[in-house]
C-alpha positions as CSV (number, residue, x, y, z in Angstrom):
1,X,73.2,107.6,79.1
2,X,75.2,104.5,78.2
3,X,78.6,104.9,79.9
4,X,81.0,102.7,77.5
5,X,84.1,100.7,78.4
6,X,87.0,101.6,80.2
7,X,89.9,100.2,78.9
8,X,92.6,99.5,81.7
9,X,96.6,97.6,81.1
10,X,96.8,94.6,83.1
11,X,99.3,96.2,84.9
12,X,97.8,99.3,86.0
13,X,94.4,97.4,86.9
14,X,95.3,96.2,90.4
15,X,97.0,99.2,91.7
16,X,93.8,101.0,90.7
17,X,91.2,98.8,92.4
18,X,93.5,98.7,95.7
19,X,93.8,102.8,95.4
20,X,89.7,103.1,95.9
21,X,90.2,99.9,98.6
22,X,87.8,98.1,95.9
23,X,87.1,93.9,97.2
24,X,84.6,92.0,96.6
25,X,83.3,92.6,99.9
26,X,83.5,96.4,99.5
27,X,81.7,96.6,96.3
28,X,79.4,93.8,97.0
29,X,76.3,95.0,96.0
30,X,77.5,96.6,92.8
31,X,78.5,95.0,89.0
32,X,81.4,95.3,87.4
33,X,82.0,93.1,84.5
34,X,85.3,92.8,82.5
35,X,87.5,90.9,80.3
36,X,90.4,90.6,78.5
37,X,90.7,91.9,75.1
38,X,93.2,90.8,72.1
39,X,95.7,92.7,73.2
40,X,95.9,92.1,76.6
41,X,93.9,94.5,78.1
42,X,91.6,94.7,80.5
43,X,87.9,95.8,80.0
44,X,85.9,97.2,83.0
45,X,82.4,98.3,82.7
46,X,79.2,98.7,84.7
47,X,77.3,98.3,81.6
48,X,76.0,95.1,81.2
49,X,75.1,93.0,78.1
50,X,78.6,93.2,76.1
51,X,80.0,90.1,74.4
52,X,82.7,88.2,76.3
53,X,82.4,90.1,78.9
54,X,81.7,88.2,82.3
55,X,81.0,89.4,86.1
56,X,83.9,90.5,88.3
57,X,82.1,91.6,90.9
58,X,78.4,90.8,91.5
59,X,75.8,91.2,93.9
60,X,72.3,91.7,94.5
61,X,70.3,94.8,93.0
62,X,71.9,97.7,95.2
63,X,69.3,99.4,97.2
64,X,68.1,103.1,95.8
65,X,70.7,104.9,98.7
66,X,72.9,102.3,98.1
67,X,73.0,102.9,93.9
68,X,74.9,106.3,93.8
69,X,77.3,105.1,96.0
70,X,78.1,102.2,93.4
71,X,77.7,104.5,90.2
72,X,80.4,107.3,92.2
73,X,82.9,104.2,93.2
74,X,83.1,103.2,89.0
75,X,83.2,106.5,87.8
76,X,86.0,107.0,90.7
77,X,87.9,103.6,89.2
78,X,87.7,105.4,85.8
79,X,89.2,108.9,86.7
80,X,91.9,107.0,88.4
81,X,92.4,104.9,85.8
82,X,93.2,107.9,83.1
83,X,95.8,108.5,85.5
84,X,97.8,105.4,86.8
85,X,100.5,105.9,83.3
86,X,101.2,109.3,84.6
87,X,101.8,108.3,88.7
88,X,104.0,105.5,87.5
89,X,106.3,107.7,85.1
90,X,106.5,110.6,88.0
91,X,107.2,107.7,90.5
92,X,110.2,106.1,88.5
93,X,111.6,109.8,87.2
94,X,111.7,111.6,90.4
95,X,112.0,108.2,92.9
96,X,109.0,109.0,94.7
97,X,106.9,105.5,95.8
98,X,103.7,105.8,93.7
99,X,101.9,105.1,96.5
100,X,102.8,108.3,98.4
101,X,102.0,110.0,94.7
102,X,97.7,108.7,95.2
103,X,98.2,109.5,98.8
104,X,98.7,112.7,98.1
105,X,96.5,113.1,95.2
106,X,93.5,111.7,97.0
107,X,93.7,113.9,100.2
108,X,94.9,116.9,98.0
109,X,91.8,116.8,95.2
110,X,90.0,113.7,95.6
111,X,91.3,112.9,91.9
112,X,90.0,116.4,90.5
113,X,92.7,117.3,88.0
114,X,90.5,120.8,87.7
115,X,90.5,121.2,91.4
116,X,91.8,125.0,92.8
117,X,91.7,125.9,96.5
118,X,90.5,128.9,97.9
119,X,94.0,130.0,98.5
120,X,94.6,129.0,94.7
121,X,96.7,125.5,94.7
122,X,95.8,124.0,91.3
123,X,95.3,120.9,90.1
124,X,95.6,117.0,91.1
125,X,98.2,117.5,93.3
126,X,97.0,121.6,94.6
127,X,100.6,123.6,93.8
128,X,100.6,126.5,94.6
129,X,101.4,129.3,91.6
130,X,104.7,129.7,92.8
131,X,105.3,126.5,94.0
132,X,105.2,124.9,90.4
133,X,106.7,127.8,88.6
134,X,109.7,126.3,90.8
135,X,109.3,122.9,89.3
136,X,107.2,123.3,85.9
137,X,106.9,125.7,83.1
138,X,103.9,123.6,82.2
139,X,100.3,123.7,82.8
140,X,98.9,122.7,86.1
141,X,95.7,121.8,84.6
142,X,97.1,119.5,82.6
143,X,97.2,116.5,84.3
144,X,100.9,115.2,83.4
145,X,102.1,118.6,84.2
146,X,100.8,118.7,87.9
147,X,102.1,115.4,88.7
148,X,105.2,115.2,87.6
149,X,105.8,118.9,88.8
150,X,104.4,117.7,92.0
151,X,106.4,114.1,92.3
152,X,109.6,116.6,91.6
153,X,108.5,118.7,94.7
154,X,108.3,116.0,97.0
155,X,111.3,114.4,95.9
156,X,113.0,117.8,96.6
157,X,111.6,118.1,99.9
158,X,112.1,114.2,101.1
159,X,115.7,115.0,100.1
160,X,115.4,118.3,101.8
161,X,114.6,116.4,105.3
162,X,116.5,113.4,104.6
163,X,113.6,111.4,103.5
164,X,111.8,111.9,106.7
165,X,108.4,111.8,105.3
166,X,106.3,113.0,108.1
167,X,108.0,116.7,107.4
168,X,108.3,116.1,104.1
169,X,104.6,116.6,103.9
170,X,104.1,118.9,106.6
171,X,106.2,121.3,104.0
172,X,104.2,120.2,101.1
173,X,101.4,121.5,102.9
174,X,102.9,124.4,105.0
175,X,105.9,125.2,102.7
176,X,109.4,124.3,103.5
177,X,110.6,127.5,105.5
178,X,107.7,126.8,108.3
179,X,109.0,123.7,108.8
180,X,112.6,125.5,109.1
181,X,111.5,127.8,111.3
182,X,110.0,125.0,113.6
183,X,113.3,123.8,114.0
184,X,112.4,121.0,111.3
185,X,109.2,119.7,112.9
186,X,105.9,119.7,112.3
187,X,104.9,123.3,112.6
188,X,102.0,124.3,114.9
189,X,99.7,124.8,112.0
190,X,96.1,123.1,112.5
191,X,95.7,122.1,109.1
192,X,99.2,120.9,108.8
193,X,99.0,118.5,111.5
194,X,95.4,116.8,110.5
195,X,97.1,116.7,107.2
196,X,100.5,114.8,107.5
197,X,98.5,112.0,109.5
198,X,96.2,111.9,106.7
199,X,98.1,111.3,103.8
200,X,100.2,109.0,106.2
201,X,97.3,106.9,107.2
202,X,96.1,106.8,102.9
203,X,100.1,105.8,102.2
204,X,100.2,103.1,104.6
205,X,96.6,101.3,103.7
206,X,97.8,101.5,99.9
207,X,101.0,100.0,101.2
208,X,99.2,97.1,102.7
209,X,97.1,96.6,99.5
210,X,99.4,96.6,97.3
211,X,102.0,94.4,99.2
């Protein structure tokens, strides 16, 4: 199947390669070809043989384990692509670095806006039922929804714990109250603590891409 064009702003196209870490040296044996169109925006494909288009990223024939590695890292680029409009507006509305907004996203659903957990958080950014009835009367499938009921959360919590991030997320994962009643630290939750240092360690590499 012919996979066509995705069709990325200008501004929105570096924040989405350095979100999937994506160099030249990273994607080396893979093709990507692009260009920029009329009105400014950029093409990206993995489809070769369209007019005007040149290579971004080139290399030599990817090896056959080596291929659906390079097919999942486009079709990554693309799913974050539909939504790098949505992060930004969440990030400027509820103050919330749009950094710490993929952070969360990529640990939470890996960019799976239909993603539910087996203890039912929903969406890209896995709320919990009762968790975005508190900051949504929308749809958490619906991926503006979730993240902008989800940037609201966090804002409420960093301003909760006085923008202390590290139990900021702790209560994103573990709910605000355990937090509380851990005498606002990180409760003694396994998952909790592996989580916090992930979406810490994802925050700060985007940081440093993006700086």
């Amino acid at each position: 199947m012919r996979r066509r064009p995705s069709f990325l702003s200008a501004n929105t196209f570096r924040a989405v390669m350095m979100t999937l870490g994506m160099t030249s040296t990273g994607l080396a044996h893979a093709e990507i070809f692009g260009a920029v169109d009329s009105h400014g925006a950029i093409v990206l494909t993995n489809t070769p043989g369209k007019a005007g288009l040149t290579v971004i990223v080139a290399g030599d024939p990817p090896p056959e384990r080596n291929a659906k590695r390079a097919n999942n890292a486009f079709s990554a680029t693309i799913e974050i692509a539909r939504f790098a409009d949505v992060i930004e507006e969440a990030s400027r509305t509820f103050r919330v670095a749009p950094e710490l907004l993929r952070a969360v996203i990529d640990v939470e659903s890996r960019y799976n806006p239909n993603a539910v957990s087996d203890k039912g958080a929903q969406g890209l950014m896995q709320l919990m039922p009762d968790t975005a009835r508190r900051f949504s009367d929308g749809n958490m499938f619906n991926p503006r929804d979730n993240v902008l009921a989800g940037a609201r959360y966090l804002r409420f919590l960093l301003d909760l714990f006085k923008d202390d991030m590290e139990l900021a997320l702790a209560a994103y994962n573990a709910g605000e109250n355990a937090v509380i009643r851990a005498g606002y630290r990180i409760p003694s939750i396994s998952e909790t603590r592996q989580y916090v240092p992930r979406v810490l360690a994802r925050y700060r590499r985007l940081l440093t891409a993006t700086g």
